[in-house]
C-alpha positions as CSV (number, residue, x, y, z in Angstrom):
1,X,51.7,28.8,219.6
2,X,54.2,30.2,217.3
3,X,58.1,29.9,218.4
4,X,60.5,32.6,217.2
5,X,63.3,32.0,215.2
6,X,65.3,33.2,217.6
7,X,63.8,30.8,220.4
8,X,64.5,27.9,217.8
9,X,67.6,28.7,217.0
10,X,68.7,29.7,220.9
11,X,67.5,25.8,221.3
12,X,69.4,24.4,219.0
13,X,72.8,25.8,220.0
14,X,71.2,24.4,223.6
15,X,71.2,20.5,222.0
16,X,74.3,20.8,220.1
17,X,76.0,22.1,223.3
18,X,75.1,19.6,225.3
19,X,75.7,16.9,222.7
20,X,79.5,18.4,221.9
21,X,79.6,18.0,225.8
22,X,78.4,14.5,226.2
23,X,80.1,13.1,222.9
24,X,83.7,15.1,224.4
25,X,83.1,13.1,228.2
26,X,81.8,9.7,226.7
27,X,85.1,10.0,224.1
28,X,87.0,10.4,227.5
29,X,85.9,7.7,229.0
30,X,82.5,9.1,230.8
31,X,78.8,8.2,230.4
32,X,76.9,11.4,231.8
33,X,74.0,9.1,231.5
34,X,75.4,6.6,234.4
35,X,76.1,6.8,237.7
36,X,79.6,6.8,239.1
37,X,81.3,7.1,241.9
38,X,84.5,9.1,242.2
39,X,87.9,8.1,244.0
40,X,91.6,9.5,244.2
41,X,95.1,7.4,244.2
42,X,98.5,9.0,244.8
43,X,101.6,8.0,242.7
44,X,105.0,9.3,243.2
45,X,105.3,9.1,239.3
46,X,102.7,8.4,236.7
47,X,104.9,7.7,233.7
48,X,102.6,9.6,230.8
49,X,99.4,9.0,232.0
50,X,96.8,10.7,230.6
51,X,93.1,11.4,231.2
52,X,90.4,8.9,229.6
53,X,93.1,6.0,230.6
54,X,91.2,2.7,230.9
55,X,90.3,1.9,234.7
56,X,90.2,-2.5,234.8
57,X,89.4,-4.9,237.2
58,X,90.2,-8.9,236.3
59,X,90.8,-7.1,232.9
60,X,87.1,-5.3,232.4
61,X,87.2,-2.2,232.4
62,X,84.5,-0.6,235.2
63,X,86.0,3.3,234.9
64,X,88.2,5.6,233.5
65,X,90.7,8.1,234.8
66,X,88.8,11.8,234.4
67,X,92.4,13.9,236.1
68,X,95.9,13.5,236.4
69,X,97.7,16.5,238.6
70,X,100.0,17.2,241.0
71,X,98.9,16.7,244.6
72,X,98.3,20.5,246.2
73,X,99.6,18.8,249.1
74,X,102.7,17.7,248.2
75,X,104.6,18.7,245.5
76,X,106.2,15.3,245.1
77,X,103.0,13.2,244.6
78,X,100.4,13.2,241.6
79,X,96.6,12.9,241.9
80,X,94.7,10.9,239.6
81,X,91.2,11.2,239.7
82,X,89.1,8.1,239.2
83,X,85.9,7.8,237.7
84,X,84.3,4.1,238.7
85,X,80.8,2.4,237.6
86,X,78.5,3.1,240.4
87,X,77.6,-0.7,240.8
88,X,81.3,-1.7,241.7
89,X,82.0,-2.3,245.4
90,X,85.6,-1.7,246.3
91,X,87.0,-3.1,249.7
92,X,88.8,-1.3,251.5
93,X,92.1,-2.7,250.9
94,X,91.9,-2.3,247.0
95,X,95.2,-1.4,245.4
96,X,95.4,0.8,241.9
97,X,98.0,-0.5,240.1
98,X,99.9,1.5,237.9
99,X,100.2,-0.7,234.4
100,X,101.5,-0.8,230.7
101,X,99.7,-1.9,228.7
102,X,101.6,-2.2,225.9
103,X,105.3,-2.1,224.3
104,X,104.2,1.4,222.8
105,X,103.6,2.6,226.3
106,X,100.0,2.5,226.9
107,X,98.9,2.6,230.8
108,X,95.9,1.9,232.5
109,X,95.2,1.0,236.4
110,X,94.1,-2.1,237.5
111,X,92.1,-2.6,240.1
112,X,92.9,-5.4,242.9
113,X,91.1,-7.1,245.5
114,X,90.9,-10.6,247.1
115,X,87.4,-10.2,247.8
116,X,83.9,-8.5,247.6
117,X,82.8,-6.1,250.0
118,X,79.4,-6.0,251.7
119,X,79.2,-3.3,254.6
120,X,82.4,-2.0,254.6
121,X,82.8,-1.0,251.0
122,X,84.7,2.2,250.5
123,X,82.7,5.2,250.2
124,X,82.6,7.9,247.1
125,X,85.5,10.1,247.0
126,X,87.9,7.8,249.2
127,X,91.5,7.2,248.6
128,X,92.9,4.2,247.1
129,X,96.7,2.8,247.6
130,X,98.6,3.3,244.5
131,X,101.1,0.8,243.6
132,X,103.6,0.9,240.5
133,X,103.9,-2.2,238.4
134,X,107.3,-2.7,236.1
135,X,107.1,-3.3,232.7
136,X,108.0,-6.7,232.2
137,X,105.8,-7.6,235.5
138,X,103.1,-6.0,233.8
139,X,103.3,-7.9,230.5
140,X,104.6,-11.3,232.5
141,X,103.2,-12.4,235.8
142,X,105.4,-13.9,238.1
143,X,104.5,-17.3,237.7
144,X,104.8,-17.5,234.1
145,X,108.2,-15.6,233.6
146,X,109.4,-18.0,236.5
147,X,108.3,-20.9,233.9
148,X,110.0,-19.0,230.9
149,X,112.8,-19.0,232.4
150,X,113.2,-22.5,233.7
151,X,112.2,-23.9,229.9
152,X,114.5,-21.5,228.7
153,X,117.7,-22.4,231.3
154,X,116.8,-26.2,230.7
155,X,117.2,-25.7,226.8
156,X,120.3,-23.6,226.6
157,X,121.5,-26.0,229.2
158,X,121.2,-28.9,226.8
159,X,122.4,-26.9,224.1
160,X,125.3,-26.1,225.8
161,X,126.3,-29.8,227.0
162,X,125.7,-31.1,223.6
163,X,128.0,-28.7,222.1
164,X,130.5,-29.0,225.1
165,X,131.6,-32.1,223.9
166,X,132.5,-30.8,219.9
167,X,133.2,-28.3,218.2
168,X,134.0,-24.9,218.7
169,X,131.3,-24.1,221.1
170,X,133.0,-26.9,223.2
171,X,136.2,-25.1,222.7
172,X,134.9,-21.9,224.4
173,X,132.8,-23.5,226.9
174,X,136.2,-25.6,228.6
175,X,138.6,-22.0,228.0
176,X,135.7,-20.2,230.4
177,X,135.9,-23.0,233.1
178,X,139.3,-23.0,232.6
179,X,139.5,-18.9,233.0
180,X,136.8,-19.4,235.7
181,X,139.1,-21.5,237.8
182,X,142.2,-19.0,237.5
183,X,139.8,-16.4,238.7
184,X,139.0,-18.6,241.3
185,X,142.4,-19.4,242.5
186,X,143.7,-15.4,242.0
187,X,140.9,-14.6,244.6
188,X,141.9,-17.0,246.8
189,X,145.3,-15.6,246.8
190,X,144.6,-12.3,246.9
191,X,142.1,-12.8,250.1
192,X,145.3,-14.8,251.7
193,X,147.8,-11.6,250.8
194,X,145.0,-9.6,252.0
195,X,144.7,-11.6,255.1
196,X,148.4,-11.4,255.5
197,X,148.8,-7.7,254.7
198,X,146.0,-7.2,257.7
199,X,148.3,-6.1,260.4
200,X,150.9,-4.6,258.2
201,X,147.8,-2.2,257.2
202,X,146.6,-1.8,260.4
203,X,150.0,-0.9,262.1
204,X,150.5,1.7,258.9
205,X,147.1,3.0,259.2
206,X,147.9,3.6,263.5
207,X,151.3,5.5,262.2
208,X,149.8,7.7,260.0
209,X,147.1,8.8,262.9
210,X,150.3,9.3,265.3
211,X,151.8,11.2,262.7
212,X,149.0,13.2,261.8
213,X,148.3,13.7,265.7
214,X,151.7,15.0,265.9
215,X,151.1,17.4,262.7
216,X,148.2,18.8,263.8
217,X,149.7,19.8,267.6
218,X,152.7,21.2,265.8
219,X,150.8,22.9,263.1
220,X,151.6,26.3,264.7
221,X,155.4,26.0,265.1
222,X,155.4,24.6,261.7
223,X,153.3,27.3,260.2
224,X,155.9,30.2,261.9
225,X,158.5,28.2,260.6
226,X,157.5,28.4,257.3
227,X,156.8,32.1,257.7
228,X,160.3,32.3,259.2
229,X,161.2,30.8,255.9
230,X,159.7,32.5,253.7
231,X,161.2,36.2,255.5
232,X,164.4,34.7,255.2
233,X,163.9,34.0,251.3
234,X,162.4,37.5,250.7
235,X,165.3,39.1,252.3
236,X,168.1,36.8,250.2
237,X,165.7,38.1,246.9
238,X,165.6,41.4,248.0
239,X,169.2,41.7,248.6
240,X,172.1,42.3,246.1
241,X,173.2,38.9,244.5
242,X,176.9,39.9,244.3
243,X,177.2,41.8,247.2
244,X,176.2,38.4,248.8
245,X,178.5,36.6,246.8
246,X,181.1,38.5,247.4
247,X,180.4,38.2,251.0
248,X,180.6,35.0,251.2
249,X,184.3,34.8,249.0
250,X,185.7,37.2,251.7
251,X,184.1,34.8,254.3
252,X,185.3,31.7,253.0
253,X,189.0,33.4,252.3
254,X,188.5,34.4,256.2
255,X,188.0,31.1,257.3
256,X,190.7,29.7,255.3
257,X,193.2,32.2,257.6
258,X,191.6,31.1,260.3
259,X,192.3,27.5,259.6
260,X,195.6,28.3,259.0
261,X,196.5,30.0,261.9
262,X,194.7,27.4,263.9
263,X,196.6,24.9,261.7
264,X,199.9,26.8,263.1
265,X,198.6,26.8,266.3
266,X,198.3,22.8,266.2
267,X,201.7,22.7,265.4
268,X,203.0,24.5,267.9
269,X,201.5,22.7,270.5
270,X,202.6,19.5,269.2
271,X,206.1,20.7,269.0
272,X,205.8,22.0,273.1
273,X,203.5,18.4,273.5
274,X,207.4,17.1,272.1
275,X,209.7,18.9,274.5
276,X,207.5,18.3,277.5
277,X,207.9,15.0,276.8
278,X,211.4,14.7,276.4
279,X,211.7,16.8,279.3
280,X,209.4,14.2,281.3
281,X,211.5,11.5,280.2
282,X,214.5,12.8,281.7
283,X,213.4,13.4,284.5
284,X,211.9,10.0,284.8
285,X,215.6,8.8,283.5
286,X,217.2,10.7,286.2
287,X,219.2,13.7,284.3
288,X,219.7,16.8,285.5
289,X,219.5,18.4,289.4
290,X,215.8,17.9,289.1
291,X,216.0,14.5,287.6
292,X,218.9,13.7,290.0
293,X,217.1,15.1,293.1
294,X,214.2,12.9,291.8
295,X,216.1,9.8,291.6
296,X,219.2,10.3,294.1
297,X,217.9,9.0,297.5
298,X,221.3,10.8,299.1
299,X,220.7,13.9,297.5
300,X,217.7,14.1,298.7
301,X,218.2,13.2,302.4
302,X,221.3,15.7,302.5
303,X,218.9,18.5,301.5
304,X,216.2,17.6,303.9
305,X,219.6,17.8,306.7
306,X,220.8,21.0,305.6
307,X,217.2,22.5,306.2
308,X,216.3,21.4,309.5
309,X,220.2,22.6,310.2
310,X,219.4,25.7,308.8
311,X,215.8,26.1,310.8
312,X,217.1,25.0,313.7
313,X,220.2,28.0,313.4
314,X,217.0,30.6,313.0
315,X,215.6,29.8,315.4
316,X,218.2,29.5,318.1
317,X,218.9,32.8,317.0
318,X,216.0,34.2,317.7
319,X,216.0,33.0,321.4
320,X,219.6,33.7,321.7
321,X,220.8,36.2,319.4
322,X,223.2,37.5,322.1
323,X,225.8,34.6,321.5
324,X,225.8,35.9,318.1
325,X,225.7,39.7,318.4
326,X,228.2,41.5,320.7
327,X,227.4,44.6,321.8
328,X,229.8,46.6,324.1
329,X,230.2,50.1,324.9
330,X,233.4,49.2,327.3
331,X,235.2,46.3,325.1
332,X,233.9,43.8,327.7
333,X,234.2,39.7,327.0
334,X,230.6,38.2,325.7
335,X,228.9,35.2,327.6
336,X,230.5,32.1,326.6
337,X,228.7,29.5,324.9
338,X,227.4,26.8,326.7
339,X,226.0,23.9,324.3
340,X,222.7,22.8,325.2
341,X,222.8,19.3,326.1
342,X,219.8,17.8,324.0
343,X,221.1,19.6,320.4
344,X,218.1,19.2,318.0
345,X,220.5,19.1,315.4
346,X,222.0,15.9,316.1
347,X,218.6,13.8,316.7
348,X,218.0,12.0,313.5
């Protein structure tokens, strides 16, 4: 059986096909020729990683990452796409942590558990928690930068008592626990003005909330008033400078009349005040018929006499006026007089 040359060359575009494909997914990390199992972990932020990233357990690496994306979920979250050996059991509370694996900024996940599963073993295409790992956690565990640390704070320790004793090391070291101390003793102070201050502040703070209580209620009257101002300043730009000016010389010359006169006025009634006065004092001294009638007991007495004399003549007149008046056709003699026998002018 003879094969074409177009059948033999339509097969080997067929081989190297499927060898560019296998040699592109084993360079990415993916044997077609093994089984695998598939799984998906959601990080907030993947810092730069990139497909074909190392997947490790205890440091081995059991998978690769086949797809980094966003989540079409949530906008906020990225998927990564895990591609795992089909003979690794995950448990189900397996964490994908997010690692560096180098200063250049490599990352890979690693894969944690505390144990192997038997029946309960996550199943292909299950989510994993993702967990983010810093930096320095990554490249120091716990335990060993906590012992880093403590060699390293025990050696600068003795480095910094033997030098605290000589030279100029020594010099610094007892200026900073000098300038510690000040610091120390500044706060203190300030905490006791503060302390101090407390009420002050508080009784301030109260004011300020009356006042701007009492602001706000008024806000309307003080908002007219400042219209009110602002008419009044309108109409003093609006009107004619020295017309007002003027104005206000004719006003003030005005005023200085009226001052004047009032001034004159003043006078005037100090100078009656004066005669009043003097009059009042001789009165009081007994000058003059008013001053004498005042002061003169006698006087005074005879007046009072001659009046009741005088009212008691009216009216015996007017009960008798015919011993007064005599009217006579024939020239005939009057009644004569008979005096009364209690005369009211001689009672005292």
């Amino acid at each position: 059986m003879n094969i074409s040359n177009e059948a033999k060359i339509g097969l080997l575009a067929a081989a190297t096909l499927a060898v560019l494909i296998f040699g592109y997914k084993f360079l990415k990390g993916r044997n077609l020729l093994d089984k695998s199992k598939t799984f998906y972990v959601v990080y907030p932020n993947v810092d730069m990683l990139d497909a074909s990233a190392p997947v490790l357990a205890r440091g081995i690496k059991i998978g690769s990452v086949v797809k980094v994306g966003l989540n079409s979920k949530n906008v906020n979250e990225v998927l990564v796409t895990l591609d795992i050996k089909d003979e690794i059991n995950l448990p189900p509370d397996t964490k994908a942590v997010l690692m560096s694996t180098g200063l250049l900024g490599g990352k890979a996940i690693d894969l944690q558990f505390q144990r192997f599963c038997e029946t309960d073993c996550l199943p292909n295409k299950s989510y994993i928690q993702g967990i983010k790992a810093s930096m320095l956690g990554t490249m120091l565990p716990k335990e060993e930068l906590k012992e880093y640390l403590k060699i390293t704070g025990d050696e600068l320790g003795g480095i910094l008592d033997t030098a605290s004793s000589k030279g100029q090391i020594g010099h610094i070291v007892n200026d900073m626990k000098t300038t510690m101390e000040q610091l120390a003793n500044m706060s203190k102070q300030i905490n006791q003005m503060i302390n101090l201050s407390s009420k002050n502040i508080q009784n301030s703070v109260k004011n300020m909330d009356v006042l701007t209580s009492a602001l706000a209620k008024n806000a309307s009257a003080l908002s007219q008033s400042i219209v009110n101002f602002e008419q009044i300043s309108s109409k003093i730009n609006n009107s004619n400078p020295n017309q007002l000016i003027q104005n206000m010389d004719q006003t003030v010359i005005e005023s200085k009349k009226a001052i004047q006169e009032l001034s004159n006025t003043l006078t005037q009634s100090q100078k009656t005040l004066s005669s009043l006065n003097q009059t009042v004092n001789q009165l009081n001294e007994g000058q003059g018929t008013l001053g004498k009638l005042m002061k003169d007991q006698t006087l005074y007495n005879n007046l009072d006499k001659t009046t009741k004399n005088l009212d008691f003549l009216l009216q015996d007149l007017r009960l008798n006026p015919q011993r007064y008046i005599h009217v006579s056709v024939f020239r005939g003699k009057g009644e004569k007089y008979e005096k009364p026998e209690n005369d009211p002018a001689l009672e005292k």
